[in-house]
NUVONU-578692 format. One record per residue (C-alpha): x, y, z; residue number from 1; residue in one letter. Coordinates in nm, 3 decimals, decimal comma. Layout:
NODE	east	north	up	n	res
NODE	X	Y	Z	NUM	a
...
! end
This chain:
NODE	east	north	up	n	res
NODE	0,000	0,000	0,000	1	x
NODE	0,157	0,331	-0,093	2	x
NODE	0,139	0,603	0,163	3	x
NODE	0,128	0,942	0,094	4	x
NODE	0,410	1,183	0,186	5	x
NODE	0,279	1,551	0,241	6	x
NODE	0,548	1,712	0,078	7	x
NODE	0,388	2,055	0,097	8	x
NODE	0,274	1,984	0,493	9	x
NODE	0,716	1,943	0,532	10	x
NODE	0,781	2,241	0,368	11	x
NODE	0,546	2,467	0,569	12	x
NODE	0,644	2,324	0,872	13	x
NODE	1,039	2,394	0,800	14	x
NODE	0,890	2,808	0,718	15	x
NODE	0,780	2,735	1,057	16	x
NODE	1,073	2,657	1,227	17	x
NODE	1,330	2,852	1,036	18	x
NODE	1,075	3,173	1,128	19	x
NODE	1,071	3,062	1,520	20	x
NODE	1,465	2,993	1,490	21	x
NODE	1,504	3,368	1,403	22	x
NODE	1,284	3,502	1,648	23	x
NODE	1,010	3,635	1,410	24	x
NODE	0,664	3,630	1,470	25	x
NODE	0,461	3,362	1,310	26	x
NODE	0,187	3,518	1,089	27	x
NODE	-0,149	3,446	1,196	28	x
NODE	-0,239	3,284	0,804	29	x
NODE	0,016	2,992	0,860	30	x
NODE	-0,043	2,948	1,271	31	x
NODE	-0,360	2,746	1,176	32	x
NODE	-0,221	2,484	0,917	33	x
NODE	0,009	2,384	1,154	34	x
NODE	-0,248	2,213	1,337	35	x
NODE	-0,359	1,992	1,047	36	x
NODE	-0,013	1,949	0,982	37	x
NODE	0,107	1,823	1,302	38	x
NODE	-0,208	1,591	1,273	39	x
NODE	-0,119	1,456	0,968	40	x
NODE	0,226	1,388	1,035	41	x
NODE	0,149	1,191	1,339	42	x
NODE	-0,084	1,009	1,123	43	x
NODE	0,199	0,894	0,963	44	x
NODE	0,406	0,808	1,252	45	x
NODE	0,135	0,650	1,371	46	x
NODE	0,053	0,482	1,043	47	x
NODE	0,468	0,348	1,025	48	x
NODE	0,453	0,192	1,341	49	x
NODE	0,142	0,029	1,297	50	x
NODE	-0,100	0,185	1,560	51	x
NODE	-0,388	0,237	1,303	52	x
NODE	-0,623	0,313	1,511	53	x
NODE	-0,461	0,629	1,649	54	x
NODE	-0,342	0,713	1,289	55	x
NODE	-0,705	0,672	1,145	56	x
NODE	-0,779	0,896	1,453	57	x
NODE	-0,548	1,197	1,309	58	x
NODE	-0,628	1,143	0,981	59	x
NODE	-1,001	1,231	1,065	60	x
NODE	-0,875	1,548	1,265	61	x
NODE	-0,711	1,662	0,958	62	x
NODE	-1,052	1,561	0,749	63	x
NODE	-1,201	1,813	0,981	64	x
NODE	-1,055	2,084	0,912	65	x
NODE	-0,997	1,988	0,498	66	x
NODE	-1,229	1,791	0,407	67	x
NODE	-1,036	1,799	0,030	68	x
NODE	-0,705	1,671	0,201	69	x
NODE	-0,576	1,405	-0,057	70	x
NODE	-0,346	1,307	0,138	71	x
NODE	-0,521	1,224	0,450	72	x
NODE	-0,802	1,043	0,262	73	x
NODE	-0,577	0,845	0,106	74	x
NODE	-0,393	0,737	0,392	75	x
NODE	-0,703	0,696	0,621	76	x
NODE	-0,759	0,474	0,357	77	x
NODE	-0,426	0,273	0,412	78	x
NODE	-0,505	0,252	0,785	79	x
NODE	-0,845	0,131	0,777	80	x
NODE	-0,747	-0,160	0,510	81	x
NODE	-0,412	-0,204	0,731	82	x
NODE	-0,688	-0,318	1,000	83	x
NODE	-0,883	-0,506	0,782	84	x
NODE	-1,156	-0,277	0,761	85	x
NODE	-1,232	-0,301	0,389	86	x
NODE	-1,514	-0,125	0,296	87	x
NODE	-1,409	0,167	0,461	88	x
NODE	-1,092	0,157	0,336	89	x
NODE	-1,243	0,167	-0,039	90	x
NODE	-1,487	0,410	0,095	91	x
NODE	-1,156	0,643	0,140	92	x
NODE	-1,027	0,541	-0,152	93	x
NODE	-1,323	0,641	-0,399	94	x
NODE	-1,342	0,944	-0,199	95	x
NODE	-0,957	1,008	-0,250	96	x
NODE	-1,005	0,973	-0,647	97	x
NODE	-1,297	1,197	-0,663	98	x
NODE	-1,026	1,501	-0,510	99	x
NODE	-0,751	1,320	-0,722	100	x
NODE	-0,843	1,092	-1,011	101	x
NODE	-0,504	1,100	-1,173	102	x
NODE	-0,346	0,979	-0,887	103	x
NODE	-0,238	0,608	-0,980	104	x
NODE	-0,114	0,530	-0,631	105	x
NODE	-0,504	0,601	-0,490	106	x
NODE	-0,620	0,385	-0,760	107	x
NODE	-0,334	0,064	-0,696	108	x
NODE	-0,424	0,078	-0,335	109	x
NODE	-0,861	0,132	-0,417	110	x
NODE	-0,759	-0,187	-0,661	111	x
NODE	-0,586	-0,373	-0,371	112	x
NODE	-0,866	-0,351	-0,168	113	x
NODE	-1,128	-0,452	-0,447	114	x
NODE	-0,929	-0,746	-0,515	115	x
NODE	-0,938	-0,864	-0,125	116	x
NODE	-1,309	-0,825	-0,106	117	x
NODE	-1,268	-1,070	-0,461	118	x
NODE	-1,406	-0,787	-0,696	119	x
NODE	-1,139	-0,900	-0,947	120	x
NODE	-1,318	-0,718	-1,258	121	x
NODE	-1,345	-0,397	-1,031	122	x
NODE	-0,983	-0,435	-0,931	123	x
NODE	-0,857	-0,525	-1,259	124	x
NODE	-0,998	-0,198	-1,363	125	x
NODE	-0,807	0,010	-1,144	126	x
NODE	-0,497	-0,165	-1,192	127	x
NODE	-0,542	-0,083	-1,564	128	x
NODE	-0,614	0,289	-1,515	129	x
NODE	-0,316	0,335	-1,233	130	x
NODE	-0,082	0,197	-1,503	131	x
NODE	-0,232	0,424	-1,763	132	x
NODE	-0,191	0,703	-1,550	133	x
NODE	0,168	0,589	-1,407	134	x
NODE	0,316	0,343	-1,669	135	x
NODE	0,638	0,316	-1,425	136	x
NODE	0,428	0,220	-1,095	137	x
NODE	0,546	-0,151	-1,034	138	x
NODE	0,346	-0,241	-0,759	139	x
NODE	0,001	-0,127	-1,003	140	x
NODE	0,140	-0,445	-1,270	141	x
NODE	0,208	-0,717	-0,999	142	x
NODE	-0,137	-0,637	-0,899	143	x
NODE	-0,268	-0,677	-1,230	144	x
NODE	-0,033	-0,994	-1,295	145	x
NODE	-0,229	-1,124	-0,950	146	x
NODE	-0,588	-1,033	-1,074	147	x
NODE	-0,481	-1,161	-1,454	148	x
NODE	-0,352	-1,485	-1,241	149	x
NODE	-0,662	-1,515	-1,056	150	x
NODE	-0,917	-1,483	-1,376	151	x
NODE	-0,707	-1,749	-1,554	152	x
NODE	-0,534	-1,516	-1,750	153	x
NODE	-0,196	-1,705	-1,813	154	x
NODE	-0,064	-1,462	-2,071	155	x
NODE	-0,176	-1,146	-1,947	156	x
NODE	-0,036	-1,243	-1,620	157	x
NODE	0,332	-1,349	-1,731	158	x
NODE	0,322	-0,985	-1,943	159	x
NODE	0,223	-0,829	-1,608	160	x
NODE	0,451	-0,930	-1,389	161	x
NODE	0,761	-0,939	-1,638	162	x
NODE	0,692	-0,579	-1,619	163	x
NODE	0,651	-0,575	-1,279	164	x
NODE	1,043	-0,737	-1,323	165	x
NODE	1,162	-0,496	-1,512	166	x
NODE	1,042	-0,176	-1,275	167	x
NODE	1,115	-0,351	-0,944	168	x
NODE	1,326	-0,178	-0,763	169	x
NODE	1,306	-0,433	-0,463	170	x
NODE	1,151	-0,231	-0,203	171	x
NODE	0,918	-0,493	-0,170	172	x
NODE	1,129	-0,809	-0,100	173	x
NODE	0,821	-1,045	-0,097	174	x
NODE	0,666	-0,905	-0,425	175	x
NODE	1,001	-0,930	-0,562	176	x
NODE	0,964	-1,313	-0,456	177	x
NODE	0,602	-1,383	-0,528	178	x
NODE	0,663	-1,271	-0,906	179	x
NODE	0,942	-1,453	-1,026	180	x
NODE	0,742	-1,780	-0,856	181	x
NODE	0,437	-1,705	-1,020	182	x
NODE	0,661	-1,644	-1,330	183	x
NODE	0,821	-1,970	-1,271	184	x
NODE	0,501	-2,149	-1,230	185	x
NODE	0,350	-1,977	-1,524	186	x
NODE	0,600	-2,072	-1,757	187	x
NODE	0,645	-2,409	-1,665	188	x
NODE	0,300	-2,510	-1,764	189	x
! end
C-alpha cells in the first residue's frame, strides 16, 4: 500500500521553524495549518509503526478541518485496510479519487482492496487505469499480474509481472519473490 508523503505539509512546517529559529513572529495565516499538519504527520508516525487506530484517529482530525485533504483520505484509507476494515478503506479510496483521479497510487491501493473483497473485474480496472496514468508504478502491474492470475489469464499475467520485473526496484522483498514464482510457475506449464 503506498502512503502518501505531504510534501507541501514538510515544507510549511520547516517556514515554521526557520521563522521561530530567528525570532520572528509567526503570521497568523500559517499558525492554523500547523495544526492539520502536526495531525497529519502523526498520522503517519502512527501509520509506520502500525498503531492504526490512532493514525485513522489523526487522519479524521485533519478531514475536519480539509475535508479535500488528498493526502489524509488516502492514507485513512491505508489505515483502515491495514486493520482489515475493507469497505471503509475503499470508501476512502473512492473518496480520494474523486479530489484526485489521476493519482495512480489512490487507484493501486482502491484496486488492492477490491481485489481482497474478490471484486477481481473492479480491481482489474483500477490496476489498468493506475498503469495508464503511471506506466512506471510496479506495484500497479504485480497487482494486475495477481488479478490476470486469478481470472485465468496465463498470458496477461506473465506480461504483467515481467513488467513488474523490469520496474522492481526491490523495495518490496516479498513481491520481488512472489513474481518470479508465479513467473516460474507460469511458464512451466
Amino acid at each position: 500500500m503506498q502512503q502518501r508523503g505531504g510534501i507541501g505539509s514538510t515544507l510549511l512546517f520547516i517556514l515554521l521553524l526557520a521563522l521561530a529559529a530567528w525570532g520572528a513572529t509567526t503570521p497568523a495565516l500559517l499558525t492554523a495549518p500547523t495544526d492539520t499538519a502536526d495531525h497529519f504527520q502523526q498520522g503517519n508516525v502512527y501509520t509506520q509503526s502500525g498503531e492504526f487506530d490512532k493514525a485513522i484517529a489523526e487522519y479524521q482530525l485533519v478531514l475536519q478541518a480539509d475535508p479535500g485533504h488528498v493526502s489524509a483520505r488516502s492514507n485513512l484509507g491505508v489505515a483502515y485496510y491495514q486493520m482489515g476494515d475493507l469497505e471503509q478503506a475503499i470508501t476512502q479510496y473512492q473518496q480520494a479519487i474523486a479530489l484526485a483521479p489521476g493519482d495512480a497510487d489512490i487507484h493501486s491501493n482502491l484496486a488492492a482492496a477490491l481485489f481482497q473483497l474478490g471484486q477481481f473485474d473492479k480491481a482489474m480496472d483500477e490496476y489498468r487505469r493506475a498503469v495508464e496514468l503511471a506506466p512506471q508504478l510496479a506495484e500497479a502491474h504485480f497487482g494486475l499480474g495477481v488479478v490476470q492470475l486469478q481470472l485465468g489469464n496465463s498470458a496477461e499475467a506473465i506480461q504483467a509481472f515481467e513488467r513488474f520485473q523490469e520496474l522492481d526496484s526491490g523495495i518490496d522483498p516479498m513481491a520481488t519473490e512472489q513474481a518470479a514464482y508465479y513467473l516460474q510457475q507460469l511458464k512451466g506449464q
